[in-house]
Residue frames as a rotation matrix with the C-alpha (Angstrom) as fourth column:
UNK 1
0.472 -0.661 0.583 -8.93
-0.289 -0.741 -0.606 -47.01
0.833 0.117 -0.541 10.88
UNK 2
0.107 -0.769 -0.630 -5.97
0.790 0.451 -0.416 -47.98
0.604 -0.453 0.655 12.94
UNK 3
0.925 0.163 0.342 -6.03
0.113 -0.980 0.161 -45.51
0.362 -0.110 -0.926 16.37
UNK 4
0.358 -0.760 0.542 -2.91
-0.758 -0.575 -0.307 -43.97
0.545 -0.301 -0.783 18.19
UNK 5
0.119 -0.208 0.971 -3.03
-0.834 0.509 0.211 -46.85
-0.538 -0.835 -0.113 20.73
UNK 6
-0.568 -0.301 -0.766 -3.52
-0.765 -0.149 0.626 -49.04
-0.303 0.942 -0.145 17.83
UNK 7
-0.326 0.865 0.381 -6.71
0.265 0.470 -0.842 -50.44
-0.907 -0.174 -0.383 18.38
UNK 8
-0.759 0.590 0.275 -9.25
0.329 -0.018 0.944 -50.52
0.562 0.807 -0.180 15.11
UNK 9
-0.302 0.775 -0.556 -12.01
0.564 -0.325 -0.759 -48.03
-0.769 -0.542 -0.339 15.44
UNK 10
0.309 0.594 0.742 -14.11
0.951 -0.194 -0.241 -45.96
0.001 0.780 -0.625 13.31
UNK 11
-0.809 -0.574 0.127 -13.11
0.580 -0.815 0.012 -42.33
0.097 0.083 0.992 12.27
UNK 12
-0.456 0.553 0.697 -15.44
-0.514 -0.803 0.301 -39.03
0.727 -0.221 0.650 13.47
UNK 13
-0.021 0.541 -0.841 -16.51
0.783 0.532 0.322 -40.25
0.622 -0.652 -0.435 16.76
UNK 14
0.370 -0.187 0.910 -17.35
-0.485 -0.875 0.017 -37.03
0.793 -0.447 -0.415 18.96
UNK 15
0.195 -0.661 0.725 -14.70
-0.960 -0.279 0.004 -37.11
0.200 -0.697 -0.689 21.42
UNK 16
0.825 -0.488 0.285 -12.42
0.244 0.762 0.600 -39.86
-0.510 -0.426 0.747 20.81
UNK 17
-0.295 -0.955 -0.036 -8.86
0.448 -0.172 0.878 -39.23
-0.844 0.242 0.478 18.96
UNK 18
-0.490 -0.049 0.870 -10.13
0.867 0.081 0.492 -38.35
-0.094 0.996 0.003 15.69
UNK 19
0.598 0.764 0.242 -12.36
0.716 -0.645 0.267 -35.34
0.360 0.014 -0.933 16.80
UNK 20
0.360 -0.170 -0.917 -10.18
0.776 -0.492 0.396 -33.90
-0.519 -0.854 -0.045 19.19
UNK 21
0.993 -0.071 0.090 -9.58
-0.041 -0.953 -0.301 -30.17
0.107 0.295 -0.950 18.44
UNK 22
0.415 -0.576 -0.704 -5.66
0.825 0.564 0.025 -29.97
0.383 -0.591 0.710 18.22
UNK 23
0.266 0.100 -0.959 -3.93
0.914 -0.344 0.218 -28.22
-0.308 -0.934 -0.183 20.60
UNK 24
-0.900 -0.408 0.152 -2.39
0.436 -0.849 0.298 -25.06
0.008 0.335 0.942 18.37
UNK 25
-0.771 0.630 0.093 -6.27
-0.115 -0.282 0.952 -24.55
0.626 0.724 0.290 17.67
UNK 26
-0.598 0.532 -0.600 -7.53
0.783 0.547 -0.295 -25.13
0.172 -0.646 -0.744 21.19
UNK 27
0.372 0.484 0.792 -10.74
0.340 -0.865 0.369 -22.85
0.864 0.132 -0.486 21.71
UNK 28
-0.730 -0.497 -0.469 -10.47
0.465 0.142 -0.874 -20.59
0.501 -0.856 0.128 24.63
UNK 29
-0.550 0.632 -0.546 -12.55
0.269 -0.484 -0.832 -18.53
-0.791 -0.604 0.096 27.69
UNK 30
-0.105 0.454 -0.885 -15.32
-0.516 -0.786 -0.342 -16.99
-0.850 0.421 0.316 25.49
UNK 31
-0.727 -0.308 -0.613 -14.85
-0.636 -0.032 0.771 -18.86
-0.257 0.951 -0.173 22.40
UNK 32
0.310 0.933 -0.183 -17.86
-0.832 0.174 -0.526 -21.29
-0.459 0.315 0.830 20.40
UNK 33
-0.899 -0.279 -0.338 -17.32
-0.407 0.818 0.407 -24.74
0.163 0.503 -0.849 19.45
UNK 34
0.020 0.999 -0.045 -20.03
-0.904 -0.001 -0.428 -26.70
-0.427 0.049 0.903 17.68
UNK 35
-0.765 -0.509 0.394 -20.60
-0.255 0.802 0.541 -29.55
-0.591 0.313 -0.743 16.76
UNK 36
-0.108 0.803 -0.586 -22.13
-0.994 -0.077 0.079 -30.70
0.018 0.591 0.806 13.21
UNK 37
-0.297 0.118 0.948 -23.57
0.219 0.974 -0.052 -34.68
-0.930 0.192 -0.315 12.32
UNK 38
0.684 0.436 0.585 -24.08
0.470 0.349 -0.810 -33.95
-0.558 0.829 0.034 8.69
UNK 39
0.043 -0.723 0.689 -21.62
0.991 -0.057 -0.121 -32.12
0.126 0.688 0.714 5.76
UNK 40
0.137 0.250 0.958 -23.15
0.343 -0.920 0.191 -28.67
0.929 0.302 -0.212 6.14
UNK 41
-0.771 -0.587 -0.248 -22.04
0.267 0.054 -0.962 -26.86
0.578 -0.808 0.115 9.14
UNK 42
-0.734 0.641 0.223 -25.10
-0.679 -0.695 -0.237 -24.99
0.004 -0.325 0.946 9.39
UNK 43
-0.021 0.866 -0.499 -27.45
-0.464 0.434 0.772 -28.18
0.885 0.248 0.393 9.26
UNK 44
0.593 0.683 0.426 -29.34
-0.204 -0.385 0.900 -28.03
0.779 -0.620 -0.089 12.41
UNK 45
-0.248 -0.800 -0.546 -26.67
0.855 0.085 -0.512 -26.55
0.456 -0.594 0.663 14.15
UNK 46
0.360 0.217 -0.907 -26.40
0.633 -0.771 0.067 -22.95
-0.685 -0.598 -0.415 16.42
UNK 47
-0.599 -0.789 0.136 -23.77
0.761 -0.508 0.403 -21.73
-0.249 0.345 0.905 13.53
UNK 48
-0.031 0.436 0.900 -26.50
0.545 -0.747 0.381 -19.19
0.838 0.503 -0.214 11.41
UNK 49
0.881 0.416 0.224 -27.72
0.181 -0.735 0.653 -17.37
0.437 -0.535 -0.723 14.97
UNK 50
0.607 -0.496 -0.621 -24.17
0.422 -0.461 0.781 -16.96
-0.673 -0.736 -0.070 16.51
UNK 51
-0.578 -0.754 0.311 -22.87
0.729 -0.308 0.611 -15.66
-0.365 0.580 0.728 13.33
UNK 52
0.040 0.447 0.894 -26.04
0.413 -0.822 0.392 -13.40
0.910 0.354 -0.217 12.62
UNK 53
0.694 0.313 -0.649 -25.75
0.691 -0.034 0.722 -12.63
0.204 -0.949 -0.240 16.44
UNK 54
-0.103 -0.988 -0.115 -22.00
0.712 -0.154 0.685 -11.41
-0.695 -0.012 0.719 16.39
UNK 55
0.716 0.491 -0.496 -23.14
-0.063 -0.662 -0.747 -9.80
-0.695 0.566 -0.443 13.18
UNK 56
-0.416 -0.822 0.388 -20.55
0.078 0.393 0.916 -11.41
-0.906 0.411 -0.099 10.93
UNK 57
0.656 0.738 0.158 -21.13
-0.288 0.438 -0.852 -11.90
-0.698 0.513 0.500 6.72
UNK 58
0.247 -0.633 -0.734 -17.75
-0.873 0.183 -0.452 -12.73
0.421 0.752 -0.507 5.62
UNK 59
0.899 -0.113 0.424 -16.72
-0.021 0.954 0.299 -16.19
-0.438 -0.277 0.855 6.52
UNK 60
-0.176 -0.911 -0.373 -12.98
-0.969 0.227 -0.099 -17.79
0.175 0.344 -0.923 5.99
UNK 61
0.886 0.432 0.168 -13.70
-0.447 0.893 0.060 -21.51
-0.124 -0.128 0.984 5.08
UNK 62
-0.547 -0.837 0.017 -10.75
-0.837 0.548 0.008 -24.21
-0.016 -0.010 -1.000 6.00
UNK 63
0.099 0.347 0.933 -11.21
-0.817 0.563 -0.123 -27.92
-0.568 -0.750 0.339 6.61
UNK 64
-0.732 -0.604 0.314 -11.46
-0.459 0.779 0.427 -31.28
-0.503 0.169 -0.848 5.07
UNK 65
-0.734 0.091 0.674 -13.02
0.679 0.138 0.721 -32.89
-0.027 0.986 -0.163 1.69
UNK 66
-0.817 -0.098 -0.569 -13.18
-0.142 -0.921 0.362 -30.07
-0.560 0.376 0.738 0.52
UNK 67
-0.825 0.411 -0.389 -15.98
-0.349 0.172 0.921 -31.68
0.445 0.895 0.001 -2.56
UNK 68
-0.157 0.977 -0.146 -18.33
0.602 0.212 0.770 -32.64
0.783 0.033 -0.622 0.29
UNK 69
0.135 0.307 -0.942 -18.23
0.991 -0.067 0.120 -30.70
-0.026 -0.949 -0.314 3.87
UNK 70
-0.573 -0.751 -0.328 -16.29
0.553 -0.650 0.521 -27.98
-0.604 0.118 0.788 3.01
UNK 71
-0.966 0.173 0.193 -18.60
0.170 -0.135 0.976 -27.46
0.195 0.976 0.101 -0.22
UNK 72
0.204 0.967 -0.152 -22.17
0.753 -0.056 0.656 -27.98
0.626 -0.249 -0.739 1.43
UNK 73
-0.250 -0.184 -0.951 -20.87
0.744 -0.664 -0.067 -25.21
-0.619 -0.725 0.303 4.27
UNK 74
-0.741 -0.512 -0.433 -19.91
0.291 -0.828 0.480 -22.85
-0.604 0.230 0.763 1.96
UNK 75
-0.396 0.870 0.292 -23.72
0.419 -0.112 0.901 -23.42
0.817 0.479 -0.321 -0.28
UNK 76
0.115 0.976 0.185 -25.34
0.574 -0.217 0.789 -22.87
0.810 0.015 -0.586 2.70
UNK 77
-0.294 -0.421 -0.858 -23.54
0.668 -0.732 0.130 -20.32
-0.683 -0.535 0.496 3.75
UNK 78
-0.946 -0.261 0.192 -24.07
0.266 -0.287 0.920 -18.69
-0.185 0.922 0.341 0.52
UNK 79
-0.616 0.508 0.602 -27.54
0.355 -0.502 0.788 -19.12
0.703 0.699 0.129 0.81
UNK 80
-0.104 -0.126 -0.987 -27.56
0.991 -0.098 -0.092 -17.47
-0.085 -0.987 0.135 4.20
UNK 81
0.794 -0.259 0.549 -26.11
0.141 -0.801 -0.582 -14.08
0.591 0.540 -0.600 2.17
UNK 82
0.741 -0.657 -0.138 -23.10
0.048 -0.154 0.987 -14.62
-0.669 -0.738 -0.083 3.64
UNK 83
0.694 -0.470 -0.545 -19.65
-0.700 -0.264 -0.664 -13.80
0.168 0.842 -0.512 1.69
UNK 84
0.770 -0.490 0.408 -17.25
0.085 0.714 0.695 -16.62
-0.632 -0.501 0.591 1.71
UNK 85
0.251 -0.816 -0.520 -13.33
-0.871 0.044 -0.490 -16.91
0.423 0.576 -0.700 0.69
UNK 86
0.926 -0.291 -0.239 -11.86
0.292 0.956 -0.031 -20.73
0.238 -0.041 0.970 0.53
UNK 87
0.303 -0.952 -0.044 -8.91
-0.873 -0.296 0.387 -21.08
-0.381 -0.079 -0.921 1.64
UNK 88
0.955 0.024 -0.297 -7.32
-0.072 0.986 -0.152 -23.71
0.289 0.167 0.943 -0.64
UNK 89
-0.158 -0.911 -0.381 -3.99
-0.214 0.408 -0.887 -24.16
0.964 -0.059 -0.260 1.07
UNK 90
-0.628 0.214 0.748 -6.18
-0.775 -0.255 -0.578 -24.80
0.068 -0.943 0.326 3.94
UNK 91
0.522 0.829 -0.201 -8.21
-0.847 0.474 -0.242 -27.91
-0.105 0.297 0.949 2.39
UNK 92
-0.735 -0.677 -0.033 -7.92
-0.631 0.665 0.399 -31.22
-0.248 0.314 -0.917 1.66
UNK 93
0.324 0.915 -0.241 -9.20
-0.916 0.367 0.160 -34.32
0.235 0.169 0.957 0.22
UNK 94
0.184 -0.661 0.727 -8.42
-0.650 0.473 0.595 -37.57
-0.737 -0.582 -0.343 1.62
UNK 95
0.034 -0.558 0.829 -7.99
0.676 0.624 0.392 -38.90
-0.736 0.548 0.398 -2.00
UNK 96
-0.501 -0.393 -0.771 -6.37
-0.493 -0.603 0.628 -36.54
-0.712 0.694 0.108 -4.85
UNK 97
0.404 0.914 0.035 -8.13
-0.540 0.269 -0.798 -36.49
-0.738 0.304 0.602 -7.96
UNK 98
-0.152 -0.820 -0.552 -4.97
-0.970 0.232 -0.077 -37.42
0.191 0.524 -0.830 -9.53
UNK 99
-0.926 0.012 0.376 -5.25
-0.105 0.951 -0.290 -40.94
-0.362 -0.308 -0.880 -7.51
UNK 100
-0.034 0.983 -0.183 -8.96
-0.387 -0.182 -0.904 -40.80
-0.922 0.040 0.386 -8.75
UNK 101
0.468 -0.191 -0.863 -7.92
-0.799 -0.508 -0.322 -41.09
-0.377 0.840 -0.390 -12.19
UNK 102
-0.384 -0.895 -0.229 -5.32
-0.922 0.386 0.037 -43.61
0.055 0.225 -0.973 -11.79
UNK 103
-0.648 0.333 0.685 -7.99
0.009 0.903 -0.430 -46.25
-0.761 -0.273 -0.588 -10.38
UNK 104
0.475 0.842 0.255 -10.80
-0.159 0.368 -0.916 -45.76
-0.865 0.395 0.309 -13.16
């Protein structure tokens, strides 16, 4: 992947251009940011105890491919007994199944 400066680097590195949180969505004072290394947010992360902490059990799920991160969150969220709602104008995949199609 080709970065801002336009140097060739890999994509998801914690904290280099590709991670960074942007700025409409910056956390503030008080707020929780985690960080996951696998698809599921909740795989061996802090997310289950500050959301059973807070006492939360609905969840609003955004984010990116949707068919793998997005999807493994929302299982094991699910089998948490949390309630999830997707937002799909809030998803994405970085290849349409439409383009999927066209290559096989």
């Amino acid at each position: 992947m080709t970065a801002p400066d336009g140097s060739e680097g890999r994509i998801l590195i914690r904290d280099t251009w590709g991670t960074d949180i942007v700025n409409d969505l910056k956390p503030e004072a008080g707020d929780v940011v985690l960080y996951k290394t696998r698809f599921s947010g909740f795989y061996e992360t802090e997310l289950d105890s500050v959301l059973k902490t807070a006492g939360i059990k609905h969840l609003i799920v955004t984010g990116c491919t949707t068919s793998v991160c997005v999807e493994s969150t929302i299982r094991d969220a699910f089998f948490r007994d949390y309630h999830c709602i997707l937002l799909t104008d809030c998803t994405s995949e970085p290849i349409s199944w439409e383009r999927l199609k066209e290559q096989s």
